[in-house]
N, C-alpha and C positions, 0 to 999 in steps of 0.2 A: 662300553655301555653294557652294562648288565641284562642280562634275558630274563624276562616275564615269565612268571611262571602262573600258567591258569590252572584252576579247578577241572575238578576234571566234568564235571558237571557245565561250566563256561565252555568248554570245548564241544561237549555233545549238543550242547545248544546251537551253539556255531555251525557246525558240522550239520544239523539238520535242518537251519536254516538256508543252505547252501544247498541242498535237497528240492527244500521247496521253490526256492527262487532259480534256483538253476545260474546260476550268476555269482562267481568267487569273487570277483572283484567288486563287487559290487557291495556282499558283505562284511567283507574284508573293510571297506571304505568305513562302512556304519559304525564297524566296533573299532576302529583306529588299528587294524592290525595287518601285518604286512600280508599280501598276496600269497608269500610265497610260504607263510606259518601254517597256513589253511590249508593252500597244497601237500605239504608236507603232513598234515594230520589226518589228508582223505587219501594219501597214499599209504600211510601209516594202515590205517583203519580196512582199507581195498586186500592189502598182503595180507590181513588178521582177517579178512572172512567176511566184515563186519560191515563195512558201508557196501550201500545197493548203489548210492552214485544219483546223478539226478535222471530225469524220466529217459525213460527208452525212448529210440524211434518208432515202434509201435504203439506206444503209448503218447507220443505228441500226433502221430498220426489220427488215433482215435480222436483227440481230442479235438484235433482240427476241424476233422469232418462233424465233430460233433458242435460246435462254435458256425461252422459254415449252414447247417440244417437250422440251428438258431436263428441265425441272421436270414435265410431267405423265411421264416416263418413271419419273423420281424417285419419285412422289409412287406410281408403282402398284407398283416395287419395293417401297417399304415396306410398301404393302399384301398386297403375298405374305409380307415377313416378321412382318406381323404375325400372317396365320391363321397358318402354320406356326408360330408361337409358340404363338400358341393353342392348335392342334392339341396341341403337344406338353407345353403346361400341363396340358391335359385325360387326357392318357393319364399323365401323373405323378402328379394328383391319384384316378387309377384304380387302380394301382399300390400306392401309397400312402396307404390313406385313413386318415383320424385321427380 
């Protein structure tokens, strides 16, 4: 079976797709192309200088903690709308009794 030959522009798309998703197999899957051709082009590209690779541990750590401050900010919003809810189920059902 003959070998594919991509653009070299198809590659760096690839390649920095793998970047953001952090997940080879996973693009590898999208564009039909085997596991180990992507390996091979981000080891390729690692020995020339040229791929950063995907996010550092410091950098998913940042981003952790910055996902975790979101979500307890999240998490006490709801909890104001839910008294206010409350509150005002309470003065409706006052209102209104049946």
């Amino acid at each position: 079976m003959p070998k594919k030959k991509f653009s070299e522009e198809f590659k760096e798309q690839v390649l920095k797709e793998c970047r953001e998703v952090g997940n080879i197999a996973l693009v590898a899957r999208r564009y039909e192309i085997a596991f180990t051709t992507i390996h091979s082009g981000i080891r390729r590209k690692k020995k020339n200088g040229k791929f950063s690779g995907t996010k550092t541990e410091k950098e998913l750590r940042t981003q952790s903690k910055k996902v975790s401050s979101e979500n307890e900010e999240l998490k006490k919003m709801m909890g104001e709308k839910e008294s206010k809810l409350a509150v005002l189920e309470d003065l409706l059902d006052k209102e209104n009794p049946q």
